[in-house]
C-alpha positions in Angstrom: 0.0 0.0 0.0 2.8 2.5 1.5 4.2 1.8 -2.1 1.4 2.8 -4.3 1.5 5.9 -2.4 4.8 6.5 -2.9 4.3 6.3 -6.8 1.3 7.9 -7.0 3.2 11.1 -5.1 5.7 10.6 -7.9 3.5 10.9 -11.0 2.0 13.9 -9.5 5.7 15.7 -8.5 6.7 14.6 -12.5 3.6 15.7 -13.8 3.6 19.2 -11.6 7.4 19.9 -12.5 6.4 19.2 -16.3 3.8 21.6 -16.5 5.5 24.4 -14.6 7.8 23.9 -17.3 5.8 24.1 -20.1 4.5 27.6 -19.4 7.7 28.6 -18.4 8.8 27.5 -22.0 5.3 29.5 -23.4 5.8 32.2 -21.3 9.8 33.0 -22.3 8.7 32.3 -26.0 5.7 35.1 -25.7 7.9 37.5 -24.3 10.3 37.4 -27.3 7.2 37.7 -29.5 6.3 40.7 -27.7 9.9 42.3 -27.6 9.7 42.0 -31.9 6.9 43.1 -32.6 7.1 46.2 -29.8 10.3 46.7 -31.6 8.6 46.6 -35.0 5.9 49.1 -34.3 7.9 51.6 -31.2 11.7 51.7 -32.0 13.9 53.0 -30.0 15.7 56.5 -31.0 19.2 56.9 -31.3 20.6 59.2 -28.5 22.0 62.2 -30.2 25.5 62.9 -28.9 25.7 66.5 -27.1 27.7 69.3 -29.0 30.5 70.8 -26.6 30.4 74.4 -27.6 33.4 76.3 -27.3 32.3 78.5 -24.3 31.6 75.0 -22.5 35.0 73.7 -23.5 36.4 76.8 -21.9 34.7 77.0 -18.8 35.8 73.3 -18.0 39.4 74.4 -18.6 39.0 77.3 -16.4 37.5 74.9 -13.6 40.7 72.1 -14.1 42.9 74.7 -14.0 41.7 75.9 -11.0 41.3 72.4 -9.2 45.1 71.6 -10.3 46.3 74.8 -8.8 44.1 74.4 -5.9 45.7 70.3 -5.2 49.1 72.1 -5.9 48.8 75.0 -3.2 46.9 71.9 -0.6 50.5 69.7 -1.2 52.5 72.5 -0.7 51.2 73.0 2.6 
């Protein structure tokens, strides 16, 4: 009896791991369906790379200069 028990527990922890893996299987496969054809209809845009003007350019040089001279005075110390 304990035996048929045993077995019968079996089948169902088989059967219950199959089907969990199944619709894990459906599940991943409908995700990648939904990732093409989001894709398809919404694309993503390209970032556009900021333009350093030259008035930005400058200002940061004025700021590293002024942090380098800053460190240099602190070391001096």
């Amino acid at each position: 009896m304990e035996y048929t028990l045993v077995g019968e527990g079996l089948k169902f922890m088989v059967l219950g791991m199959l089907i969990v893996l199944v619709f894990l299987l459906l599940l991943v496969q409908v995700m990648k369906w939904q990732a093409k054809i989001i894709n398809k209809y919404f694309p993503e845009k390209e970032p556009v790379a900021p333009t350093t003007t030259t008035a930005d350019s400058d200002e940061e040089s004025r700021r590293t200069a002024a942090i380098i001279a800053a460190v240099t005075e602190f070391r001096k110390q």
